[in-house]
N, C-alpha and C positions, 0 to 999 in steps of 0.2 A: 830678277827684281820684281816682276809679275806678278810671279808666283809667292814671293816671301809678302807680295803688299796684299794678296787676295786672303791671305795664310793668318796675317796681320788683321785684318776686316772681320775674319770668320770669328776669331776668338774676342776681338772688339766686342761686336754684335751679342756673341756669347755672354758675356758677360754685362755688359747692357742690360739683355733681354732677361737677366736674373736680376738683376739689380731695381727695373723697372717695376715689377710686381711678382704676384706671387706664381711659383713656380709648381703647376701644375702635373701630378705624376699623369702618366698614356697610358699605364700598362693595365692588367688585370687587378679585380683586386686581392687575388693571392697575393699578387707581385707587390703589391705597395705593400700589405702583411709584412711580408717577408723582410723588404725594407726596412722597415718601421723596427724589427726583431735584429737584423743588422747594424743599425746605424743608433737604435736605443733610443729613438724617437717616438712621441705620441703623433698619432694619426688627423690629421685638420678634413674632414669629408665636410663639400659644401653640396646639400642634395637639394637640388632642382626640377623644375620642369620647364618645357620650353613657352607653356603659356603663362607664363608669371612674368608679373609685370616687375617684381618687387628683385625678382632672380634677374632679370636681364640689367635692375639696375646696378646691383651690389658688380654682376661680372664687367660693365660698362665701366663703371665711373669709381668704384673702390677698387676689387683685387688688381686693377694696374696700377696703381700708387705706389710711388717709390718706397713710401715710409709701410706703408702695407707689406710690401714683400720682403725690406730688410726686416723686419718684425717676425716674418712668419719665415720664411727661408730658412730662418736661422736656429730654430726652434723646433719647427713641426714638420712631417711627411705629408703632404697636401695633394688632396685627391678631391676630383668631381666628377657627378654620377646622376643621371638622368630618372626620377622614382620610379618614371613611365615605361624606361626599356631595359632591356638587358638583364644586367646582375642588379641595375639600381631598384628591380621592382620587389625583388628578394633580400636585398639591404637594409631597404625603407620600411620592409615588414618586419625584419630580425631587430630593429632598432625603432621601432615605432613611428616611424615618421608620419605624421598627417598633417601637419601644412608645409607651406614653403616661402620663403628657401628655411631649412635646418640645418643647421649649422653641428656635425657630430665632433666629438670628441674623443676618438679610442686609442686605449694602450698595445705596446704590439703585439699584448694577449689574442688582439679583437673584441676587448672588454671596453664596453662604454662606461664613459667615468664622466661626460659633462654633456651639455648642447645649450643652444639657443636658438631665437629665428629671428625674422625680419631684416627690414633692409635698414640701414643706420649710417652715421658717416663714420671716416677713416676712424677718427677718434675713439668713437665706444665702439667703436668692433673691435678696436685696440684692447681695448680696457676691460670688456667683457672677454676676451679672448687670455688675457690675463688672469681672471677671473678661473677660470679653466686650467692653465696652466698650475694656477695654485693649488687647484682640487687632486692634479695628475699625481703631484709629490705629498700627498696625503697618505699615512700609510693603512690605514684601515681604506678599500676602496666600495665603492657600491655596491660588487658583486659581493664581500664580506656583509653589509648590512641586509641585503638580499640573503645568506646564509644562515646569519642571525635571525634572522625576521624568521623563520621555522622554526624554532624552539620555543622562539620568544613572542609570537604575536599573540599574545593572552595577556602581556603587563601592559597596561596600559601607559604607566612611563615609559615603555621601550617603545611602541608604537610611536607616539607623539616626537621621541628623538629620529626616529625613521625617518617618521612625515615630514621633518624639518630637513633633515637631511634632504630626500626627494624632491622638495620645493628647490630645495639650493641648485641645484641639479636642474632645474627645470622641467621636471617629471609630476607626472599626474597623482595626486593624492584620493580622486574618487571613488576608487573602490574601498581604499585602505578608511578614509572620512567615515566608508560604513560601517566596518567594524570596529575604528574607537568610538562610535557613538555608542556604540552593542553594550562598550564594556563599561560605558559612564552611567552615574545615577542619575536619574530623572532632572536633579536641579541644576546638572553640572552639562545638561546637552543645551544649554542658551550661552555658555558661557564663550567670553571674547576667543580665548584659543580656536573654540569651536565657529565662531562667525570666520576668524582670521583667515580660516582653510576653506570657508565657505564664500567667500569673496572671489579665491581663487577657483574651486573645483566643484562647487554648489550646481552649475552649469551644464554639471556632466553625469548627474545622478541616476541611477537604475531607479524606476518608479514603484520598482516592489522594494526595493531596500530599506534601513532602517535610516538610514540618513533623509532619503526623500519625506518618509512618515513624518520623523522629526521634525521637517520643514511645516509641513501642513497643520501638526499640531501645534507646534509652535509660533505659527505667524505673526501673529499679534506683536510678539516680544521680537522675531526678529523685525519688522517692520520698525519700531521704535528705533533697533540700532540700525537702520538707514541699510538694509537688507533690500534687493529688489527681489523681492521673490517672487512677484510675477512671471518677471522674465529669466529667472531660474526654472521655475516649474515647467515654464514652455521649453525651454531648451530640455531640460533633463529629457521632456515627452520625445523629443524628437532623436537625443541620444538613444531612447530607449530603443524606439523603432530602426533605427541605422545598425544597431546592434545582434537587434532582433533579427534583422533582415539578413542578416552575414550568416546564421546559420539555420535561416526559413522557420524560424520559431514564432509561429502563430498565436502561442498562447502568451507570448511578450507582446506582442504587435496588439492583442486583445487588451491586455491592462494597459498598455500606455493608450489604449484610443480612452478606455472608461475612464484613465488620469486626465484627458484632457475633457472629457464630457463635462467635470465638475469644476471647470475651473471657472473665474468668473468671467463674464464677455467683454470685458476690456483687455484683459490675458488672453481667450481666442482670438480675438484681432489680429494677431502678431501672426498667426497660422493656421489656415483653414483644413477642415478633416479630411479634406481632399487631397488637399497636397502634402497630409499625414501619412495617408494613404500609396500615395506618389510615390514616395521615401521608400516604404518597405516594397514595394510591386518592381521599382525601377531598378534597386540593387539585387530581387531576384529572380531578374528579365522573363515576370509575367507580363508578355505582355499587353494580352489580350484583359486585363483587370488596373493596368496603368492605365493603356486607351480609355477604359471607361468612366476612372476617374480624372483623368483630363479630360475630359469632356463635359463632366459636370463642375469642373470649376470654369472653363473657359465659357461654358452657360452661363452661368451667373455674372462673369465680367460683360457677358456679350450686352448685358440689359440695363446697361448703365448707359443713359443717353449725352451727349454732349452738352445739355441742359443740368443735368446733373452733374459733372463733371465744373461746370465751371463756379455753381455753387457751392465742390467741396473746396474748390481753389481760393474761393472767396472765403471761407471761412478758416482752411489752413493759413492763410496769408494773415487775420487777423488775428487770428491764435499766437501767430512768430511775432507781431508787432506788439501786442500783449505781453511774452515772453521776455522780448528783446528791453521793452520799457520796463518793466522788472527786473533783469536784472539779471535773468537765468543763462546766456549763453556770455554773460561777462561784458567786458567792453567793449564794445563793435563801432569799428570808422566805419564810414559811409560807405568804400568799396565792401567791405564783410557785409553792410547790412544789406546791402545792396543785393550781395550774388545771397543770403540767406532768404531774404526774400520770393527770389528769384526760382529758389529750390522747393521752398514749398506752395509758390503757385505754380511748380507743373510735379507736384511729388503724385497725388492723386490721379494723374492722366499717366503719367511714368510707371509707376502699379499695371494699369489696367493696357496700356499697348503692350508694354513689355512680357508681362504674363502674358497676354493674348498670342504672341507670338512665339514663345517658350512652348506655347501649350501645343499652337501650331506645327514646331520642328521637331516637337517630339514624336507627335504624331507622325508626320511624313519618314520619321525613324522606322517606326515601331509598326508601320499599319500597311497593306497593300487594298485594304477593301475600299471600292472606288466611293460608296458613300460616307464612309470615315473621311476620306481625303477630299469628298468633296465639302465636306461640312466646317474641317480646319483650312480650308482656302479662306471659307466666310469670317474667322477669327482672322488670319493673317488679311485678310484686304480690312478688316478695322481696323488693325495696326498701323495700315500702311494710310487710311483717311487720315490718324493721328498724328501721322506723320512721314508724308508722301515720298522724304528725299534720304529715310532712312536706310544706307545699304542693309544692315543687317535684316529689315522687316523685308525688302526688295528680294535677299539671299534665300529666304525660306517659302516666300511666293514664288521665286520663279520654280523651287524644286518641287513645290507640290503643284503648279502646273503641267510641269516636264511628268510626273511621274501619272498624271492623269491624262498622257498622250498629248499634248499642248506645248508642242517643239519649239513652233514658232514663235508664241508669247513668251512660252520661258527664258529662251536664247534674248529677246530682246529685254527682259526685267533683269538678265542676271550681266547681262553690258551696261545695264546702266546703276547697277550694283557694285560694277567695279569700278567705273568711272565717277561714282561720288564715295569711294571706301574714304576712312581717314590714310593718307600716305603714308603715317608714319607706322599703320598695323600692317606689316611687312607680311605677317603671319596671314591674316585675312585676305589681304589683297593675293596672295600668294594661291591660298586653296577657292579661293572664288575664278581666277583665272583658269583656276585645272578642272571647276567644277562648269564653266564655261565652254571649254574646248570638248568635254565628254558630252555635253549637251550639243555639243555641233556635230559632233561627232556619231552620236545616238548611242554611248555607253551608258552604260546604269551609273548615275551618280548617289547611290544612297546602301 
């Protein structure tokens, strides 16, 4: 009887525990392949990382939904995969993934045929996930348009069905944005089609391209259709450079600085040449040419006095009630107006500790020369005047104390690091505790 009630519980549980949410495959991802080509199911990959705040909610609080897994169970082979380790860091590149969480979609070719991202309720992950399902039983699939796009990317009707396609898809239109502009005539590169795709992928422009040019010669007109091109231009700058940097191409990293030299100085605001700079040195671990450029930006934050700091506070704060009385952030109760407020009298002080202490742990990364490290402690202790009970500013003084032979101060900033962490960053309080006991210990923590 024992045994038939324990026999009875197993398959319970079992069945429960599919019915609760979605059912996650273990195995390789050959093995889920494989599956997917047995069972004649499309593929569900939810690609993650463990520092995402947006991935820990969708695994939390959506895929255990009941309605979530009778949905997907029933339909798709479901697989999750870390970008950072293993096969996910080789997935995430075959399939482009650059934020998170992405949400894939493949057939059990291993052809991608949809995605999306973000974290959303039960509901529209439903419904975009539907969305997806109708794309899988399409019979021309992406890899066909992909096909076609080789013979055929010189019509410019056939491009534009691409691009649309690709948007549906969720897929970047950038590079493609420069070659329909290549093929349009002069009057027809302002046109709406043309803003329509620049709304979405304008953001992501090579600065030698023919698309970016278009932007600059253009401006005027697209500024009229309610176009930011300011903060197009600066992002495109900084795509350039991230791109640049992936395969040490210098003579990219040159035109996107001289892109940003002529831009105007309400556009530089957004991003200083330093930390242009930052970009391409940091992804090609020079790092003796990073150190020097955080250096010269954490200068310049360093000479901002608290006297300054609270007149820019004062004038942020009047700018949002000017704003707010206008009319520009909509209708705001008193709690909204309140924490808006709120935000832009410490957004200027938030800037300048935060960089400062960025600049700091890069440093103590990146550097062993003791008057480097002693010059990013003078950054990380502004941080910490700005704000004395802040673990993270705490976490980076005490390593660059520790690592400047300073056992005893460090062990006592980095106790009291953990003891004001937020409790709910599991993740934080976790590697601060390990980076506590290695300093008690006299290991190398860096």
């Amino acid at each position: 009887m024992k045994r038939t009630l324990l026999l009875f519980t197993a398959i319970l549980c079992s069945v429960l525990g599919f019915s609760q949410g979605i059912n996650f495959e273990k195995g390789t991802w050959k093995e889920v392949l494989e599956k997917a080509k047995q069972t004649n199911k499309p593929i569900f990959v939810d690609v993650y990382t463990t520092w995402c705040g947006p991935c820990k909610m969708m695994s939390k609080d959506i895929f255990p939904q009941e309605v979530v897994g009778t949905f997907f169970n029933d339909k798709l082979i479901s697989y999750q995969i870390d970008a950072e380790k293993g096969e996910g860091v080789d997935l995430a590149k075959l399939y482009t993934v650059t934020a998170f969480p992405t949400y894939l979609f493949i057939n059990p070719k291993g052809e991608f045929f949809y995605k999306f991202m973000g974290s959303m309720s039960a509901e529209a992950f439903i419904e975009k996930t539907k969305v997806a399902l109708s794309e899988y039983s399409e019979p021309k699939t992406i890899a066909d348009w992909d096909k076609e796009y080789l013979d055929k990317k010189n019509d410019p009707a056939f491009l534009l069905e691409y691009m649309n396609k690709r948007e549906k898809l969720g897929m970047s239109n950038a590079a493609l944005l420069d070659e329909y502009i290549v093929l349009l005539p002069e009057d027809q590169r302002t046109s709406d089609v043309v803003v329509a795709f620049l709304k979405k992928d304008g953001y992501f422009l090579n600065v030698t391209s023919e698309a970016y040019k278009n932007l600059k010669v253009n401006e005027a007109i697209f500024l009229e259709k309610q176009l930011p091109i300011g903060n197009m231009m600066g992002s495109s700058i900084v795509t350039t450079i991230t791109n640049a940097a992936k395969t040490k191409d210098e003579k990219q990293l040159n035109a996107a600085i001289a892109a940003y030299e002529i831009l105007p100085q309400v556009t530089k605001d957004i991003s200083s040449l330093e930390a242009l700079y930052m970009i391409y040195y940091k992804e090609t671990k020079d790092n003796e040419n990073y150190v020097k450029y955080a250096s010269q930006l954490a200068g310049k934050r360093m000479k901002t006095t608290d006297e300054e700091l609270a007149e820019k506070s004062k004038a942020s704060v009047l700018k949002f009630e000017e704003d707010a009385k206008a009319g520009q952030f909509g209708q705001l109760d008193a709690e909204k107006y309140a924490q808006g407020k709120e935000y832009f009298e410490t957004i200027d002080k938030n800037k300048i500790m935060y960089g400062l202490n960025e600049n700091a742990s890069d440093v103590f990364t990146r550097s062993t020369d003791k008057n480097v490290l002693k010059l990013a402690l003078t950054w990380s202790d502004r941080a910490l005047q700005l704000s004395p009970d802040n673990a993270q500013f705490l976490d980076t003084n005490a390593n660059l104390q520790y690592k400047l032979g300073r056992k005893k101060e460090a062990v006592v900033l980095e106790e009291k690091a953990v003891s004001l962490s937020n409790k709910e960053d599991v993740e934080g309080i976790k590697k601060m505790t390990e980076t506590l006991r290695k300093m008690k210990a006299g290991e190398k923590t860096w």
